[in-house]
N, C-alpha and C positions, 0 to 999 in steps of 0.2 A: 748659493755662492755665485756674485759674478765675476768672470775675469775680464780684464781688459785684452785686446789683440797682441800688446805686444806679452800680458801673463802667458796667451794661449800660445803663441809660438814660442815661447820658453820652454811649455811642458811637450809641443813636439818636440823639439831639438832634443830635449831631456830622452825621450821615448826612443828616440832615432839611433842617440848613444846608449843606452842603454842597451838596444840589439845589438849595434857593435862590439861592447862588450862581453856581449854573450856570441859572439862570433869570434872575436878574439882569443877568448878561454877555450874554444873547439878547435884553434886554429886555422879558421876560415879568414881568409883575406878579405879588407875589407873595399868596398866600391867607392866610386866619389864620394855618392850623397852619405855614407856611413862614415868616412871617415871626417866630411868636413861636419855630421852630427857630432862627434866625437871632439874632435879640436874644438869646437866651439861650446862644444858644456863645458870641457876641465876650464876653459877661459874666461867662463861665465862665471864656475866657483870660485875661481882659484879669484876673481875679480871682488866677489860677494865676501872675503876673507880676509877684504883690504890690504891686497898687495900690492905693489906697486906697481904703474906700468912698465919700466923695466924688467920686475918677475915674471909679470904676465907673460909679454915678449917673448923671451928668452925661454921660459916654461912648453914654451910652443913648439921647438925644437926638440924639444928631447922625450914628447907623445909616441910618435910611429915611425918607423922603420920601412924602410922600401921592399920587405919580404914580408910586410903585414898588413899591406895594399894589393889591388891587385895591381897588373903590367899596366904603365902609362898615367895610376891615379897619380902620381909625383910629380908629373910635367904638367897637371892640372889644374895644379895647386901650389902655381909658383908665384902666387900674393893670394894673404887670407885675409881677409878682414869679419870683423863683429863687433857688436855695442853690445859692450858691458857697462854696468852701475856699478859706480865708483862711491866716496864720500861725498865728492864734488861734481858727481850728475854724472848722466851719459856722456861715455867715451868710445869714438871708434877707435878700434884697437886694429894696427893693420901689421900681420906680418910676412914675410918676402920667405921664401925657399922651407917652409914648415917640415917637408919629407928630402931628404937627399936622396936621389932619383940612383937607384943600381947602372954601374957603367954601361950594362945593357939593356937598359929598363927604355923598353918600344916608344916614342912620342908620337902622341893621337894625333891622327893627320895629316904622319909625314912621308911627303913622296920620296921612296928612293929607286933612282931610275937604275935601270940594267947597264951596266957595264959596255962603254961604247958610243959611237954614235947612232943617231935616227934620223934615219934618212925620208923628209917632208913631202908626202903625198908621193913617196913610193908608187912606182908601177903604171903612174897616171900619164897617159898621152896629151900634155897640154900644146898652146900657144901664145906666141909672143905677137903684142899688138902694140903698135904706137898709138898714145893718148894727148893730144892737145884741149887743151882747158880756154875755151874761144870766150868763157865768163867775164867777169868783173872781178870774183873775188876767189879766195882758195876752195876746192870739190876735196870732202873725206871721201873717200870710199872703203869701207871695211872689210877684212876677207870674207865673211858668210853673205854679201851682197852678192847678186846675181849681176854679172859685169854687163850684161845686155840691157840689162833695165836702168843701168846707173842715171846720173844728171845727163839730160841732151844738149848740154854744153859742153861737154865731154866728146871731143871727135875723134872717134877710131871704124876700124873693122868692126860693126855691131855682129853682123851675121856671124866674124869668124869665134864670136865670145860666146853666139847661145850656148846654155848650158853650163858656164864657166862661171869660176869666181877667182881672185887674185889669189895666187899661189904661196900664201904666207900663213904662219901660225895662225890658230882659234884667238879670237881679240884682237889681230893687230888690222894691219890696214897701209891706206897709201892715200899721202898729198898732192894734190895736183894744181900747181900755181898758175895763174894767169898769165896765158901765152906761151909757158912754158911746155915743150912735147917730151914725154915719157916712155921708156919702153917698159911695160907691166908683162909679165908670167899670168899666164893664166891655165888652169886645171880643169876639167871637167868634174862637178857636183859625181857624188859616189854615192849608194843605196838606192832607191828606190825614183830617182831623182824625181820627184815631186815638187812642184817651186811655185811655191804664194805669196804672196804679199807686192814687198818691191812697189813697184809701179803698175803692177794689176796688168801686165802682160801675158804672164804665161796663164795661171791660176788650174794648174794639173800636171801633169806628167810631162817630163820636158820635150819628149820626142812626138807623141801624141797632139799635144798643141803646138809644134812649130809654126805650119800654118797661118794659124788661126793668131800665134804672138807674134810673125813677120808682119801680118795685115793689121795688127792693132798699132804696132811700131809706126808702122808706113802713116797709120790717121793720125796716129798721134805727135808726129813731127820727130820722132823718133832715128828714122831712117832716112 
């Protein structure tokens, strides 16, 4: 006998709910990939029985329960979709909210912060430099950039920033228009302050190669 790809993922889906079911009758909760085996066979038969796509739909609805999943599969499976075979050929069949999620059923992935505010690089002894932008056009500078390495169109205190980077959230950063002077925050790097890349100044340990990244600053028009 041979099957075609789309026979052979038929009989897994089939195989997949079938253990669901047999976890179901133990009353073992089921996991994503179980449950969406499970919604997608009955959808499958109930398709092959020439129902209508309204029945199918609405069929979908009334399979599982948010205490017959585990915590969070309900928020996972908030659009299902599958192709079934109809009279009139394959149909994606797609439906929205399959599980209605318990009032306190956990959402995968969701941050929920402590109570309060957090207060941004706590504890860190930084400094405040003026930045003039002497370029032509607008300098990004992003916060995990090493402020002494930035564009050398950028004129500030270099030496007062080794070590620093602008004192703003992970991702954000700071615009610097042409002609325009800025005053920026800056923080000292925290761990093991290691600092590579950039502009190939430091390339080690920030206090270790001071030195050695003032003297490369200086050839490099830097300073």
């Amino acid at each position: 006998m041979h099957l075609t790809p789309t026979e052979l993922e038929r009989l897994t889906i089939f195989t997949a709910a079938e253990l669901a079911r047999r976890y179901l009758r133990r009353g073992i909760r089921l996991a994503h990939p179980e449950a969406v085996a499970f919604l997608a066979d009955e959808l499958l038969t109930l398709a092959r029985q020439d129902a209508p796509h309204s029945q199918i739909v609405a069929h979908a609805a009334t399979l599982l329960t948010a205490d017959q999943v585990q915590p969070g599969v309900a928020h996972l499976l908030k659009t299902f979709s599958v192709e079934v075979s109809m009279a009139e050929g394959t149909k994606l069949v797609t439906v929205f909210d399959p599980i209605q999620p318990a009032p306190d059923d956990p959402v995968p992935g969701e941050v929920i912060p402590e109570d309060g505010d957090i207060i941004l690089n706590a504890g860190r002894d930084g400094t405040v430099v003026t930045v003039l932008n002497t370029g032509d056009r607008t300098i990004q500078v992003r916060s995990h950039a090493h402020f002494f390495e930035v564009n050398r169109a950028l004129h500030f205190d270099r030496r007062a920033a080794y070590g620093m980077r602008l004192d703003r959230p992970s991702g954000g950063g700071m615009r610097f228009d042409p002609g325009i002077a800025r005053q920026v925050a800056l923080v000292p790097y925290a761990g093991t302050r290691r600092i590579h890349g950039f502009a190939g100044l430091v390339e080690g340990q920030a206090e270790e190669m001071r030195d050695a990244a003032m003297a490369r600053a200086r050839d490099r028009g830097y300073l």
